[in-house]
KOLFIVEX-403209 format. One record per atom (N, C-alpha, C): z, y, x; atom name; residue number from 1. Coordinates in steps of 0.2 Angstrom, whole numbers. Each point is the difference from the previous one (the first is absolute). Last residue first. Layout:
REM residues N
       w       v       u   atomo   num
       Z       Y       X      CA   NUM
...
//
This chain:
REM residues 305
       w       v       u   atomo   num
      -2     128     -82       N   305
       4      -4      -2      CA   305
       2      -4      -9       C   305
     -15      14      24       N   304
      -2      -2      -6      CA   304
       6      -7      -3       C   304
      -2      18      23       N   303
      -2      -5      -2      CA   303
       3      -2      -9       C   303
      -6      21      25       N   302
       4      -3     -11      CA   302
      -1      -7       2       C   302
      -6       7      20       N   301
       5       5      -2      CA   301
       2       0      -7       C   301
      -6     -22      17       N   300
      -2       6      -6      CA   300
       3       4       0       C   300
       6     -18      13       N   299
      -4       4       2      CA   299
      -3       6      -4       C   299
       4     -25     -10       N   298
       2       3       5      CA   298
      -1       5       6       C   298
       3     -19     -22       N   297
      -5       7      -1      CA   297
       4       3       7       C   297
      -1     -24     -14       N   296
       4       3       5      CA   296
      -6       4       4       C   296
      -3     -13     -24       N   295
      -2       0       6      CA   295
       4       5       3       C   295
       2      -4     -24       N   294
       2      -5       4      CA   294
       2       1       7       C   294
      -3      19     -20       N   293
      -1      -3       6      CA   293
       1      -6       2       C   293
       0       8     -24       N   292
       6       2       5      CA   292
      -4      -5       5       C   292
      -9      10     -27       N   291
      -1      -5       6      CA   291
       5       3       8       C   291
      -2       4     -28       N   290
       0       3       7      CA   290
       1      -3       4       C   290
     -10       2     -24       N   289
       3      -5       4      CA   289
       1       4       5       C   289
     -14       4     -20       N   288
       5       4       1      CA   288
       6      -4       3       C   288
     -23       0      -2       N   287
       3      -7      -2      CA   287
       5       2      -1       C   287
     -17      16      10       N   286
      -5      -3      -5      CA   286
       6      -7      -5       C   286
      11      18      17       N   285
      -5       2      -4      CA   285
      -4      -5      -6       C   285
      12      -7      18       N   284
       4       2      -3      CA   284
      -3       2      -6       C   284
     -15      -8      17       N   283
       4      -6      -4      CA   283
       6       5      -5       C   283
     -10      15      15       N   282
      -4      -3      -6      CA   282
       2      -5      -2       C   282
      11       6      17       N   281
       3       4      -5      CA   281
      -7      -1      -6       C   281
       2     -14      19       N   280
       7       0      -3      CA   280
       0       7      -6       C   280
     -18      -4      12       N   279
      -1      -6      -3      CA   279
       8      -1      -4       C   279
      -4      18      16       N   278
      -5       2      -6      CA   278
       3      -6      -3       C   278
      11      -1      19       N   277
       2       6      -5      CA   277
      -4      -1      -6       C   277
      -7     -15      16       N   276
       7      -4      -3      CA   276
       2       7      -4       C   276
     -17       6      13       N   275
      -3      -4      -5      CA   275
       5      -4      -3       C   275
       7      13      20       N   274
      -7       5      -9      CA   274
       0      -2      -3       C   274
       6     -12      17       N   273
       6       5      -2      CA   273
      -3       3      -6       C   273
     -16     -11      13       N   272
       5      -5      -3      CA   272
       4       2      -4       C   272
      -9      14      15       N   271
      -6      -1      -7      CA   271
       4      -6      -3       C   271
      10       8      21       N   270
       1       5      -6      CA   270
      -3      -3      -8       C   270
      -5     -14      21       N   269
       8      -1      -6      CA   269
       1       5      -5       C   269
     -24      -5      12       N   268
       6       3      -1      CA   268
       5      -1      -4       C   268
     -24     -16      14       N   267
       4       7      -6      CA   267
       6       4       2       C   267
     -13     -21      12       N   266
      -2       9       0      CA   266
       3       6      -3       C   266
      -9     -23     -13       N   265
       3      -1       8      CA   265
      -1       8       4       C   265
       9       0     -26       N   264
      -6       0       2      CA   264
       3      -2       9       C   264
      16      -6     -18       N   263
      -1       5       4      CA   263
      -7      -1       1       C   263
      12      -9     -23       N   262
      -6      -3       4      CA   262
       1       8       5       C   262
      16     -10     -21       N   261
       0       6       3      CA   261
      -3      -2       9       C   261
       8     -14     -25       N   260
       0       1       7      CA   260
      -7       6       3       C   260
       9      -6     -23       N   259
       3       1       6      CA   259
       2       2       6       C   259
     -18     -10     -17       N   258
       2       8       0      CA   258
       4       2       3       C   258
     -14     -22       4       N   257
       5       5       0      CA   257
       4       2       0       C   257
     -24      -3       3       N   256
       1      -7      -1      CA   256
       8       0      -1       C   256
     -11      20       5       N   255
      -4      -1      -5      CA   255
       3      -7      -3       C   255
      14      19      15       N   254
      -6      -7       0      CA   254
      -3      -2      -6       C   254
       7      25      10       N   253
       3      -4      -7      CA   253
      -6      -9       1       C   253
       0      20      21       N   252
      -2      -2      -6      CA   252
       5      -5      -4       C   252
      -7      20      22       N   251
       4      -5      -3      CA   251
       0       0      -8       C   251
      -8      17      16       N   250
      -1      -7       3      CA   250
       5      -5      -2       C   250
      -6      20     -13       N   249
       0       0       5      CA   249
      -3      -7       3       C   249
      10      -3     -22       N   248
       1       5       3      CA   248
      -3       0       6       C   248
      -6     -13     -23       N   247
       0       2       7      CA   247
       1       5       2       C   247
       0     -21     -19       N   246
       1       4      -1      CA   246
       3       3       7       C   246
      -2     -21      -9       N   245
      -7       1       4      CA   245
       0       8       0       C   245
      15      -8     -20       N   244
      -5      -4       8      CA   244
      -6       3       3       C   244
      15       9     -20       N   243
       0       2       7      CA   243
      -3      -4       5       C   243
       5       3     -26       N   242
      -4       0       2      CA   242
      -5       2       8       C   242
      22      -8     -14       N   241
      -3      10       1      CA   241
      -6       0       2       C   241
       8     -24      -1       N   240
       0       5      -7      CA   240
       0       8       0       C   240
       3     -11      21       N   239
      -7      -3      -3      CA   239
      -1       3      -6       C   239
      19       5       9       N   238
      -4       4       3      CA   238
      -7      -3      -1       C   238
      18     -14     -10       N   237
       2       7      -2      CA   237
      -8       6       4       C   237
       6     -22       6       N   236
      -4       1      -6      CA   236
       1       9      -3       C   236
      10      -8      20       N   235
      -8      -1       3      CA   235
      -4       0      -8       C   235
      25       4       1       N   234
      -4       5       2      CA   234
      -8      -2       2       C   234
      16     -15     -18       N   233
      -4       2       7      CA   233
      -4       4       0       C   233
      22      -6     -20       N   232
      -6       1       4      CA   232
      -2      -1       5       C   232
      24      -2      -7       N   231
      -5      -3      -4      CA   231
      -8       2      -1       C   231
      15      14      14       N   230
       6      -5      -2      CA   230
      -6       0      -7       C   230
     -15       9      21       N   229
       7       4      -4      CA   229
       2      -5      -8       C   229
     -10      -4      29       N   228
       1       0      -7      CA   228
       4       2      -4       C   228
      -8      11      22       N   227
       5      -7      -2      CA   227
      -2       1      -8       C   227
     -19       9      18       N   226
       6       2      -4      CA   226
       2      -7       0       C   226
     -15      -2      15       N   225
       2       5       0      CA   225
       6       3      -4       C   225
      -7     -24      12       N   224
      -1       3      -7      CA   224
       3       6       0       C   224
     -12      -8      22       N   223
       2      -4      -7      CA   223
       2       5      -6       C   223
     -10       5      20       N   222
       8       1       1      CA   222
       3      -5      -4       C   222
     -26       5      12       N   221
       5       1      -6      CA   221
       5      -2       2       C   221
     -27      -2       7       N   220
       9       4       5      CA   220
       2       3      -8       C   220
     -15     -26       1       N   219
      -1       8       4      CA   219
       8       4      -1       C   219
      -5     -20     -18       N   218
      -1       1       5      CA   218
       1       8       3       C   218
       8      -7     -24       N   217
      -6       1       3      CA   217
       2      -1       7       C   217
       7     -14     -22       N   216
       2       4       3      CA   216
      -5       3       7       C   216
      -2     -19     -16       N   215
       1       6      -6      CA   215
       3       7       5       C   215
      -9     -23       9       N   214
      -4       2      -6      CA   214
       1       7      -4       C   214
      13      -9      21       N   213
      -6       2       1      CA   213
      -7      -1      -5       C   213
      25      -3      -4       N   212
      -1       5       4      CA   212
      -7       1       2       C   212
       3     -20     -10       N   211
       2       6      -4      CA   211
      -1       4       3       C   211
       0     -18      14       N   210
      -7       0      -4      CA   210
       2       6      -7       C   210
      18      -2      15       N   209
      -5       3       3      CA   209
      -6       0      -4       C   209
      17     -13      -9       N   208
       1       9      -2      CA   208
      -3       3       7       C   208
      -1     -24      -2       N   207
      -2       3      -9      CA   207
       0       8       2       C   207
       5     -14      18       N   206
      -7       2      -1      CA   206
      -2       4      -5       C   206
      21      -6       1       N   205
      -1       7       6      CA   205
      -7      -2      -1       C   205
      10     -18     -11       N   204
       1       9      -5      CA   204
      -1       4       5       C   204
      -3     -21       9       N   203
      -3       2      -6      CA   203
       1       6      -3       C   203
      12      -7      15       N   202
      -4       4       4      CA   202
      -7       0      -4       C   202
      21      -9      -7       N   201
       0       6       2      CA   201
      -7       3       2       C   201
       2     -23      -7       N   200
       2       4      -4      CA   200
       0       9       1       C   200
       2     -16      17       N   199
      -8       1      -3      CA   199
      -1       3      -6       C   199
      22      -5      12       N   198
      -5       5       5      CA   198
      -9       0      -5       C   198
      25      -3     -13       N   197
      -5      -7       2      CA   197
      -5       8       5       C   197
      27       6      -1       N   196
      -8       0      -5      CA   196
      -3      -7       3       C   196
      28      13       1       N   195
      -6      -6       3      CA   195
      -4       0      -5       C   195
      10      25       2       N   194
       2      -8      -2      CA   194
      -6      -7       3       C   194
      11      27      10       N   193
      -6      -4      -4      CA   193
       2      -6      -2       C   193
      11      24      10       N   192
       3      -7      -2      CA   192
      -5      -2      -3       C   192
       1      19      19       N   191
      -4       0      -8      CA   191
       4      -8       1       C   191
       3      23      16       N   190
       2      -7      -1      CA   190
      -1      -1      -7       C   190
      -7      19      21       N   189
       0       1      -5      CA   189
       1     -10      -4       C   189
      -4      25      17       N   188
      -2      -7      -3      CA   188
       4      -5      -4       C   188
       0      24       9       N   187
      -4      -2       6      CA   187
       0      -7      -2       C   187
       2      25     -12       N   186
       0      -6      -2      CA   186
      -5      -5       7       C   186
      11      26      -1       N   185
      -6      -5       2      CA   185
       2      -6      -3       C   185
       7      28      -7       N   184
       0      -7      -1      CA   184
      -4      -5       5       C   184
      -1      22      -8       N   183
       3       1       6      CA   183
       2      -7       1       C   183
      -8       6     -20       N   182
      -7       1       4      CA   182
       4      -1       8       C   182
      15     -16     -21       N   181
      -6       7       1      CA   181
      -4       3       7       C   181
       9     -22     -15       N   180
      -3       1       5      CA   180
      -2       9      -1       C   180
       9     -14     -19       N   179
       2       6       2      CA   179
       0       1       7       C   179
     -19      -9     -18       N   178
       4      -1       4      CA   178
       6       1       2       C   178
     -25      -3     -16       N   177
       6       4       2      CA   177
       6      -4       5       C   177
     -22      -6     -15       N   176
       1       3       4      CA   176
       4       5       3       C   176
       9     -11     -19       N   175
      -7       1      -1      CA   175
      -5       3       7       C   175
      27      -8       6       N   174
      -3       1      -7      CA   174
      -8       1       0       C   174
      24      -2      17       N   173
      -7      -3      -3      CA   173
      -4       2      -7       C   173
      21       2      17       N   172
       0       4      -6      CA   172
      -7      -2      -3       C   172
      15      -6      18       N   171
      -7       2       2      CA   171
      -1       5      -6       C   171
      19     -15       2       N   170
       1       7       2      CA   170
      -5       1       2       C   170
      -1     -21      -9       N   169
       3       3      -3      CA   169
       2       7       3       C   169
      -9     -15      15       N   168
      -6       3      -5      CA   168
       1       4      -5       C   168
      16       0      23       N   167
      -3      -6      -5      CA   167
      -4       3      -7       C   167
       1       9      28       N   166
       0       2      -9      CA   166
      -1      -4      -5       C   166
       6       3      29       N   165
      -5      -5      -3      CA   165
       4       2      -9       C   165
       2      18      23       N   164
       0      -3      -8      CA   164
      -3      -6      -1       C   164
       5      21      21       N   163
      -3      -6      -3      CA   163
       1      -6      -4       C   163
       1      29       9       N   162
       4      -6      -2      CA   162
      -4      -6      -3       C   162
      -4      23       9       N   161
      -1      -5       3      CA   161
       4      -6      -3       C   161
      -7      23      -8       N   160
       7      -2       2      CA   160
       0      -7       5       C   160
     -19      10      -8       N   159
       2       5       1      CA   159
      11       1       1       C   159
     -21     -19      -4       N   158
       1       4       4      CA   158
       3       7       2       C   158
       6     -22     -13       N   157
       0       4      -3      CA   157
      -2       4       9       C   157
      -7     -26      -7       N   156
       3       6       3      CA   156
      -1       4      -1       C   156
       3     -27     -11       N   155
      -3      11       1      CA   155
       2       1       4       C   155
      -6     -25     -10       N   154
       3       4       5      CA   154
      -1       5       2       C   154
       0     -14     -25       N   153
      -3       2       8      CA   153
       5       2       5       C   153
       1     -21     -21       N   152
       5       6       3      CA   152
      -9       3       2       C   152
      -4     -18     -15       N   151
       9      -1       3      CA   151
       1       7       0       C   151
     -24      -7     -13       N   150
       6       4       6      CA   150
       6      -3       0       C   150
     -18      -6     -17       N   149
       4      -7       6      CA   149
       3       4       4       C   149
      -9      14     -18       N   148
       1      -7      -4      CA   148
       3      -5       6       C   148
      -6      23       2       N   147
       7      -1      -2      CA   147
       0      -8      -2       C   147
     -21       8       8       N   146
       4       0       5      CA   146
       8      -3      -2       C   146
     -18      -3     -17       N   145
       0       5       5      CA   145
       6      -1       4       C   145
     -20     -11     -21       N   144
       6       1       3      CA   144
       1       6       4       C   144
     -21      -8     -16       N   143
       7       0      -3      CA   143
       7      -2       5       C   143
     -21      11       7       N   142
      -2      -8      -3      CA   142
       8      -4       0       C   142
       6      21      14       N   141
      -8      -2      -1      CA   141
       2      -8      -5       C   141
      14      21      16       N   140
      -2      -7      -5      CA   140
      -6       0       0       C   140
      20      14      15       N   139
      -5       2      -3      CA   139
      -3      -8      -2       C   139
      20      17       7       N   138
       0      -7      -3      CA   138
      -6      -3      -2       C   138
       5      21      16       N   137
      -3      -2      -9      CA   137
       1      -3      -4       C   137
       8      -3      22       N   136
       2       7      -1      CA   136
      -4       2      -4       C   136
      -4     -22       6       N   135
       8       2      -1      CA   135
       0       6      -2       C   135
     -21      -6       8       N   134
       5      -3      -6      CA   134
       4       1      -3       C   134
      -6       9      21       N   133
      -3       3      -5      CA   133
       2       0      -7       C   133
       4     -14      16       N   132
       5       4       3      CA   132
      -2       6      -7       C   132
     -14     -18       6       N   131
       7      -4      -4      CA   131
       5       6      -1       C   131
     -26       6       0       N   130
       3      -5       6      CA   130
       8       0      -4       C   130
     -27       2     -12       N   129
       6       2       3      CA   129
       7      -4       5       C   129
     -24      -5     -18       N   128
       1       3       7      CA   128
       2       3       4       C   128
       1     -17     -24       N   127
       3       8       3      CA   127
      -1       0       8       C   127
      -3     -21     -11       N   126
      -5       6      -5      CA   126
       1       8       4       C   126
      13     -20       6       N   125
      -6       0       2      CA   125
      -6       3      -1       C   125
      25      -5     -10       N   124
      -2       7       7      CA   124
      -6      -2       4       C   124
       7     -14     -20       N   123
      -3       5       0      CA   123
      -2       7       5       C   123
      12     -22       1       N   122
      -9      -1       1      CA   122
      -1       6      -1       C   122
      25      -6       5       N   121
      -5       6       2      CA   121
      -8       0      -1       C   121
      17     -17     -11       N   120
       2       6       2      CA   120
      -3       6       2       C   120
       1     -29       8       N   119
      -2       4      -6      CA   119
       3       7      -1       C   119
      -5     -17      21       N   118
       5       1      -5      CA   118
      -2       3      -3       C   118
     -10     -15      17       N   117
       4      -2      -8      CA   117
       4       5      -2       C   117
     -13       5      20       N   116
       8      -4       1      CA   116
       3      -5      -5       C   116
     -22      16      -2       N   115
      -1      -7       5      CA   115
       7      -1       1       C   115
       0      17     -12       N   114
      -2      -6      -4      CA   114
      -2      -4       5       C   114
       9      18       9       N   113
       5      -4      -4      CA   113
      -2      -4      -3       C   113
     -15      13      12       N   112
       6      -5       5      CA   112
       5      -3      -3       C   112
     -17      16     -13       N   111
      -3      -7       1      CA   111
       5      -4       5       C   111
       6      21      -7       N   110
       1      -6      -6      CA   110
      -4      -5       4       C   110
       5      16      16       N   109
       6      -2      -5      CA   109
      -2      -7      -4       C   109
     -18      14       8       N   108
       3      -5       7      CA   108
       6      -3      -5       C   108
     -11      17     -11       N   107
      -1      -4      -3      CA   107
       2      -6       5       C   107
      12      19       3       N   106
       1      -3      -8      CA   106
      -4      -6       2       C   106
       5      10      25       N   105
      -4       1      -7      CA   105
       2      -3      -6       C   105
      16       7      20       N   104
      -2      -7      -3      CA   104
      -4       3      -7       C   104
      14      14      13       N   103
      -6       0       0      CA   103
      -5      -5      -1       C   103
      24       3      -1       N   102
      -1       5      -5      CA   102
     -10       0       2       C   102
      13     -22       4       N   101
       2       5       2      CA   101
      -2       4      -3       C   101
       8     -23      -9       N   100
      -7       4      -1      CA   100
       0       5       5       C   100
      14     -23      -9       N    99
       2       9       2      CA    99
      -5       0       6       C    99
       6     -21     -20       N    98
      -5       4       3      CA    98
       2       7       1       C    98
      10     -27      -8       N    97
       2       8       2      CA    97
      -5       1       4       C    97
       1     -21      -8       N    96
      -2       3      -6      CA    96
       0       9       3       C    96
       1     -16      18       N    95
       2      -3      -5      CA    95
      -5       4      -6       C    95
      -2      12      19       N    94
       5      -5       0      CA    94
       4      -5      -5       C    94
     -21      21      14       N    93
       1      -5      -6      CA    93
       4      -6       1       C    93
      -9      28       9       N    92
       5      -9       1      CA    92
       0      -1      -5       C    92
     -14      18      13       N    91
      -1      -2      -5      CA    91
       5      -6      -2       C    91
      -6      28      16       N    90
       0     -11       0      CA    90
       3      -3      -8       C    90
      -5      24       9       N    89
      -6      -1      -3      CA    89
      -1     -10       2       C    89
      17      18       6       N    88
       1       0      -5      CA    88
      -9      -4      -3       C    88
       6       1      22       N    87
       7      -4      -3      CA    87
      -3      -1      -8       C    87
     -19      13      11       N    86
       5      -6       4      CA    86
       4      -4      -5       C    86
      -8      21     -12       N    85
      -5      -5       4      CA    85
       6      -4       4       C    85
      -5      25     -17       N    84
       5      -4       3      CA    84
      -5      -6       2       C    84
      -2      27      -4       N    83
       0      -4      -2      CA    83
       4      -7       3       C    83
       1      28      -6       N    82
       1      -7       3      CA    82
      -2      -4      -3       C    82
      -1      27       4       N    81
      -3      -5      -2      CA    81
       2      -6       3       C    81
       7      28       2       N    80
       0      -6       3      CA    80
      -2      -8      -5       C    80
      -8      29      -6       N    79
       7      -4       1      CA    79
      -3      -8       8       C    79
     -12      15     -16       N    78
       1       4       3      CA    78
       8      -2       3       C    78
     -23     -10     -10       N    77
       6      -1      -2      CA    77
       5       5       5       C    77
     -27       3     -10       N    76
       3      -3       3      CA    76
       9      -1      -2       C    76
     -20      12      -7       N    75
       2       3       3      CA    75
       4      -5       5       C    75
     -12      -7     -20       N    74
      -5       0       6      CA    74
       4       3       7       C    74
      17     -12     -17       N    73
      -6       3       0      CA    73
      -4       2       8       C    73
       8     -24     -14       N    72
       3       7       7      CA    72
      -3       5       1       C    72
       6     -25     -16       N    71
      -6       6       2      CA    71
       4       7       3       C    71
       7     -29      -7       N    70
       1       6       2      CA    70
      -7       6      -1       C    70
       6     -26      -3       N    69
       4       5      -6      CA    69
      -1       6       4       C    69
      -5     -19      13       N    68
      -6       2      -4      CA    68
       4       3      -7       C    68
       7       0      24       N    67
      -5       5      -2      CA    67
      -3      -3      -6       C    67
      13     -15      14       N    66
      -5       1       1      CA    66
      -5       4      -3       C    66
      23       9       4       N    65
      -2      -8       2      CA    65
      -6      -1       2       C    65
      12      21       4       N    64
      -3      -1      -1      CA    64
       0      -7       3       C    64
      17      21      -4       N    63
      -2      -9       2      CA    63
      -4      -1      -3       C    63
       9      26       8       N    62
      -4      -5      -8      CA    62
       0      -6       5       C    62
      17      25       3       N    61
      -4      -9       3      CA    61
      -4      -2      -5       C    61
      10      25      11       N    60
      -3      -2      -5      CA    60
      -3      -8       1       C    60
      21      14      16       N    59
      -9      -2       1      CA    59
      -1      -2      -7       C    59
      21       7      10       N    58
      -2       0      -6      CA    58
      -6       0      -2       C    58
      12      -3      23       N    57
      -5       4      -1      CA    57
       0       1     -10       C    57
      16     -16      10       N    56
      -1       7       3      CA    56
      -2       6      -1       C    56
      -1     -23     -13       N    55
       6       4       0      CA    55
       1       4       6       C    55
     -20     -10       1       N    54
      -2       3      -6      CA    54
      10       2      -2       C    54
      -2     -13      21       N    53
      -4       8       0      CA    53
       0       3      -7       C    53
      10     -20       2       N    52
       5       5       3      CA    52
      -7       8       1       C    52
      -8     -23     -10       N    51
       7       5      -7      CA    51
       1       6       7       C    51
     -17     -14      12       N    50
      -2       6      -8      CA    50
       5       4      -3       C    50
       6     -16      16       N    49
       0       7       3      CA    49
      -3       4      -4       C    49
       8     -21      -8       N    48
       6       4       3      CA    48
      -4       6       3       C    48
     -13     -17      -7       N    47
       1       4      -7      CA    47
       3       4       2       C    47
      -8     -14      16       N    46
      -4       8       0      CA    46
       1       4      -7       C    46
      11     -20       8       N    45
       2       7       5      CA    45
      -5       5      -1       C    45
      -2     -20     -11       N    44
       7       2      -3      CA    44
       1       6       7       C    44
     -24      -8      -5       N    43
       6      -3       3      CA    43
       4       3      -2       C    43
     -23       8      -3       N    42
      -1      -7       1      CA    42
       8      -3       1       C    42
     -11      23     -11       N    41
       6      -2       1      CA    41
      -3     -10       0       C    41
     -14      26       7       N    40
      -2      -8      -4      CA    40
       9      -3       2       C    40
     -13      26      -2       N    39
       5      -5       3      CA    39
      -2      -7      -5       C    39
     -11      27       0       N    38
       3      -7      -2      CA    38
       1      -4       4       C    38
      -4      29      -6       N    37
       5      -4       3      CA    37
      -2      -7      -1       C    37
      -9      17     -12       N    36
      -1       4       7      CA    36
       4      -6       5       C    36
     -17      -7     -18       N    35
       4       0       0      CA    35
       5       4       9       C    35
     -26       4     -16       N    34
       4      -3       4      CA    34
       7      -1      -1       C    34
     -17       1     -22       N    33
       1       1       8      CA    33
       4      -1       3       C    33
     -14     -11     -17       N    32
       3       4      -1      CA    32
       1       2       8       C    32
     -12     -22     -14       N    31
      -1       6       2      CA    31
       8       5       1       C    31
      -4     -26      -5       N    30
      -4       2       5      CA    30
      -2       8       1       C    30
      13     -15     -16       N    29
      -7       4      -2      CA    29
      -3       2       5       C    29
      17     -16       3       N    28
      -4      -3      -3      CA    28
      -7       6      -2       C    28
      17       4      21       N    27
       1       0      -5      CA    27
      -8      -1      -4       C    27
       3       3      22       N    26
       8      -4       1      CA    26
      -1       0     -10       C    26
     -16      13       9       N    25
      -1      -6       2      CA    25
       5      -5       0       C    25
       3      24      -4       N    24
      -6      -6      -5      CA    24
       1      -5       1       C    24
      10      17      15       N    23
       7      -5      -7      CA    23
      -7      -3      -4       C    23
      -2      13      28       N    22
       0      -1      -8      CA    22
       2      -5      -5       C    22
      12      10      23       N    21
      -6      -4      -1      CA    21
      -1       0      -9       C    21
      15      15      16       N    20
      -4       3      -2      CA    20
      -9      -9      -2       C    20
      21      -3      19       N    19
      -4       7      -5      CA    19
      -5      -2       0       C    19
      19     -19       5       N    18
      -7       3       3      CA    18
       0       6      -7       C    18
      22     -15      13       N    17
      -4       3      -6      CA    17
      -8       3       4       C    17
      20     -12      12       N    16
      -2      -6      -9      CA    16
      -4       5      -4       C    16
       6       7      22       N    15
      -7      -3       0      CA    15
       1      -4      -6       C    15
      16      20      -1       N    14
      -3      -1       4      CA    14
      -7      -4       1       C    14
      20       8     -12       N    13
      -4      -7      -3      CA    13
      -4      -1       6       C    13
      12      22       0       N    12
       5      -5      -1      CA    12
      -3      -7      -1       C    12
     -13      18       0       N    11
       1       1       6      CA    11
       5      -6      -1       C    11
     -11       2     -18       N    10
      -4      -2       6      CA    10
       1       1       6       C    10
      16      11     -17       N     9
      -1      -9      -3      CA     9
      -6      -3       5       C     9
       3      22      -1       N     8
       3      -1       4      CA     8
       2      -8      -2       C     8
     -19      12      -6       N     7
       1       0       5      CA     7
       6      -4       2       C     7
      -2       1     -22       N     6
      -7      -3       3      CA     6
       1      -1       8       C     6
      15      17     -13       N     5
       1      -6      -2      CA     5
      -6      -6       4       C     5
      -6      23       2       N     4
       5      -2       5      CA     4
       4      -8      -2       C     4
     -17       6     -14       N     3
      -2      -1       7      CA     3
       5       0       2       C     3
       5       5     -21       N     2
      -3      -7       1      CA     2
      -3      -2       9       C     2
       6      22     -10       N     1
       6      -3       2      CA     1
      -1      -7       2       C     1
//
């Protein structure tokens, strides 16, 4: 049923879409397979033709930010893929108010805030993800997150076409989580910072690059695999089973941490998928913890909750 879905969403979308291109390369671990459908939404007319085809057609969507929460399997996505650019990949800065588009990198964010003097976003410099992503996890780092300076975003629900700016209180924010769901596009997005000293700030973004690049690995990852379970770390927890450096296939447990989850150049998402089941059920086994996904699992025919 997905093809004729496919089909008829590229007859409707016409030159905004291309077949059948692969999904690694738009994503931090660099493996997996194609995408039957993607589109790039650069303007307010190409969110109108996207919603009106996927409420035609009932085409299957995934939004792809900058890929680095995601993994897709080898088999690929058997739907339409979005990504975003133009309108939504501009940046304003107005007094203390900062609206971000949904393609505006994290670490772009914090360092154009701290050059304005504001304070607020240093930590989004840690995370290699884009604003729109953000939102739709809430996602943190070095003691802050997304909920802490958001205003609103602004959705669109592609399967109704209705467009929303969400003040942060109806987001539902919480522990990575959101109430953004899959039919959802978050196209950007209003943060309130406070006045900072600009040196001050860009002091704490060296602090937490020079971090990141002591205690966290390079090469093709997702960052952290599982979410922390309430007064613990899944990066300790999997070291205490005894799991680093511990290999499926073409994919490995990093040895520098446990969390994070190494693709070989080349590899396979299945062997990734293998290796999140094994490390999720031997961590159960050796700690009696059960570790819940972080990373956004896509294309699979199980996936592990």
């Amino acid at each position: 049923m997905n093809k004729q879905h496919v089909d008829a969403a590229a007859r409707l979308l016409g030159e905004r879409v291309r077949r059948d291109v692969p999904i690694g390369p738009l994503t931090t671990y660099r493996v997996g397979g194609p995408a039957a459908l993607l589109t790039e939404l650069a303007s307010d007319d190409d969110v109108g033709a996207v919603a009106t085809a996927v409420q035609a057609t009932g085409v299957p969507t995934l939004v792809v930010g900058r890929g680095s929460n995601l993994l897709v399997a080898d088999e690929g996505f058997p739907g339409l893929v979005i990504t975003l650019g133009g309108l939504f990949a501009e940046l304003d800065i107005a007094g203390v108010d900062v609206h971000a588009g949904a393609a505006v990198s994290l670490p772009v964010l914090a360092r154009r805030t701290a050059a304005a003097a504001l304070t607020g976003l240093e930590w989004a410099v840690g995370v290699p993800g884009s604003v729109g992503g953000a939102v739709r996890m809430n996602a943190g780092g070095h003691g802050s997150d997304v909920s802490a300076t958001l205003v609103s975003a602004r959705v669109v629900d592609l399967t109704t076409g209705e467009d929303r700016t969400v003040a942060k209180d109806r987001l539902d924010l919480g522990y990575r989580h959101s109430a953004v769901s899959g039919h959802d596009v978050v196209l950007g997005a209003t943060f309130a910072l406070a006045p900072g000293d600009r040196a001050a700030s860009e002091t704490q973004i060296a602090e937490i690059v020079r971090w990141r690049r002591e205690n966290q690995p390079g090469g093709s990852n997702a960052g952290s695999v599982f979410t922390n379970p309430p007064g613990d770390s899944a990066g300790r927890l999997i070291d205490a089973a005894g799991l680093k450096g511990h290999r499926v296939g073409s994919a490995h447990v990093s040895p520098k941490h446990a969390n994070f989850f190494q693709a070989d150049e080349g590899g396979s998402a299945d062997d990734v998928l293998a290796l999140i089941e094994e490390v999720q059920r031997l961590v159960e086994e050796r700690t009696g913890v059960h570790l819940h996904p972080e990373l956004r699992l896509v294309g699979f025919r199980s996936i592990p909750s």
